[in-house]
Structures are given as structure tokens and as C-alpha cells.
N, C-alpha and C positions, 0 to 999 in steps of 0.2 A: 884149204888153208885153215888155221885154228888159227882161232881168236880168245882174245882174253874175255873173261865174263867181263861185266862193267860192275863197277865199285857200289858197293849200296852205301846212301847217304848215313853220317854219323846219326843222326837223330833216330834213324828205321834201328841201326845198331844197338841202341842206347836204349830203344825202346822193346825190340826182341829179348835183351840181356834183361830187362829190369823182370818180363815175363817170366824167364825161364829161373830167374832167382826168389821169385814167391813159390817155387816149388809145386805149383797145384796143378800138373803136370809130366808127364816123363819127357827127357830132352827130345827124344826121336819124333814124339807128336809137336812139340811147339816149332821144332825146326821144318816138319815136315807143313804145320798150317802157315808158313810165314815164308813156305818155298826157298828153304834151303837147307844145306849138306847137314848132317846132325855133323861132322866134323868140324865144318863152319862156326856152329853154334859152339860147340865145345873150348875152339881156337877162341870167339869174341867172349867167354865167360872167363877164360884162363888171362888176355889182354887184361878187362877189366876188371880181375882179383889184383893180377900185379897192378894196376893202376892204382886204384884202391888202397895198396897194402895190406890186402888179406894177403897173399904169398908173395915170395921173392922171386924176382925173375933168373929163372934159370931155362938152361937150353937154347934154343933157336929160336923159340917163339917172336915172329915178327909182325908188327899191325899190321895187318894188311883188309881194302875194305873191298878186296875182287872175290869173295869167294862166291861161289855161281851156283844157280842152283842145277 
């Protein structure tokens, strides 16, 4: 049977995205010290630009907080 990963809380999000936007690392290492997908990470950078208003939402991009690692 496959199961869903479980949701990581906003706050772990909010707190991964803030690391991975000071830059003082490549994505694939912060996702990988923080045990998740760099996809993951990529998908919560991309939410929280369009949230922001750094870019406009376009595509499919939907919140989601199940990505697993």
C-alpha cells in the first residue's frame, strides 16, 4: 500500500525557504541537510516567490506541504 508522506509543518517550510534564500549554499545540499527532495525545495522557493511577489504565478504550481523525503 502507498501512503502519502505527511505534511511538514509551515514554520520547518518558512524556515528551509528563508535558508536556501541567503544563498550560502547549493539547493541540493540544504534540501538534502533538512531531509528533503531538492524538487521539494525548489516547488517551496517557487510558492514563496509568487507569495511574495517576486514572480507571477504561472503553471500548475500548487501549495502543497506533503512533499516527502
Amino acid at each position: 500500500m502507498l501512503t502519502m508522506p505527511r505534511a511538514h509543518p509551515r514554520e520547518f517550510r518558512d524556515d528551509v525557504v528563508a535558508v536556501a534564500r541567503k544563498g550560502e549554499a547549493p539547493i541540493a545540499e540544504i534540501a538534502k541537510d533538512f531531509g528533503i527532495s531538492e524538487s521539494c525545495l525548489r516547488n517551496w522557493l517557487h510558492i514563496a516567490d509568487v507569495a511574495d511577489g517576486h514572480r507571477p504565478a504561472t503553471g500548475a504550481v500548487v501549495e502543497s506541504a506533503s512533499c516527502g523525503s
